[in-house]
C-alpha positions, 0 to 999 in steps of 0.5 A: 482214683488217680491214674498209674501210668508211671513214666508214660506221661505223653502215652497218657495224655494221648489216651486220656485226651481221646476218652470223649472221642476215641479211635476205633483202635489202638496201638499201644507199642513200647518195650516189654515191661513198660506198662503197656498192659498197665496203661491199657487195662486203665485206658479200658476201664476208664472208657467203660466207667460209669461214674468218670465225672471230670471228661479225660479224667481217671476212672473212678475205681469205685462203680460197678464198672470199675470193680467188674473191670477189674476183676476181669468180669466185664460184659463189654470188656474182652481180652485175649493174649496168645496162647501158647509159643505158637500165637494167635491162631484163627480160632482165637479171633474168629468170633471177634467180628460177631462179638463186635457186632452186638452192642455193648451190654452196659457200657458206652463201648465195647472194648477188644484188649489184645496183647502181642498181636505181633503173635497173630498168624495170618489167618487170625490177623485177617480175622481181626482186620475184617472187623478193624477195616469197618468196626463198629461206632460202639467197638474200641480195640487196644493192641499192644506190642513191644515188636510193632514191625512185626505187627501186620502193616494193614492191621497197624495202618488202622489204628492210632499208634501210641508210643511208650518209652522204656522205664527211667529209673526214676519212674521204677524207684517210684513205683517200688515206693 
């Protein structure tokens, strides 16, 4: 199963190239709509394939662990988004810290993906950084925003910033082919 990433070529090969090794956290930022989910759901599942033979290479879309990634059933896999227009708000993330601290179920890693955490309040930010301050070797966190400078300077000064670009025209025309 080849990667989908459309247009993220360097975002891609910064996450691909770490997939051996990777940080504790990530910081996927970029304009809405440039496929940061997209990328990170990829990026998740390919740390937590079981059959990924080639090492940087895609996950294979086929093993247990893909198909229960994908179908948002994956044990070692947690995703939280904000809710409501309000954002994250402490209950949210509270039990990220004790979730974290148990050791993946099935996989290599257990893997946190969460969305806009430009939306965390301070008491769901302070939340989350405990955790991002002495994480666990067996814990990766994806974040995403498309409003980085609103993201909390700490909670970004602990993750490895990865940048993706606004779509070309080029990369949609070929995704709506």
């Amino acid at each position: 199963m080849p990667w989908t990433a459309l247009g993220q070529d360097r975002a891609l090969a910064l996450l691909r190239d770490s997939l051996e090794n990777p940080a504790h956290a990530y910081l996927l930022v970029g304009p809405e709509g440039s496929g940061k989910a997209l990328l990170a759901r990829e990026f998740a599942r390919a740390l937590l394939c079981s059959d990924r033979d080639v090492p940087g290479g895609p996950p294979c879309g086929d093993c247990t662990s893909c198909r229960r990634t994908i179908s948002g059933n994956h044990p070692d896999l947690a995703e939280y988004q904000p809710k409501g227009r309000m954002g994250y708000r402490e209950e949210d993330t509270e039990g990220i810290p004790a979730t974290a601290a148990v050791s993946p179920f099935e996989a290599r890693y257990k893997v946190f993906l969460l969305e806009r955490v430009d939306a965390l309040n301070r008491w769901a930010a302070n939340s989350l950084l405990k955790v991002l301050e002495e994480p666990p070797a067996t814990v990766v966190f994806v974040l995403l925003s498309a409003r980085p400078e609103k993201v909390m300077e700490t909670i970004a000064s602990r993750c490895r910033v990865v940048h993706l670009q606004p779509l070309s025209s080029q990369a949609i025309a070929t995704a709506l082919r």
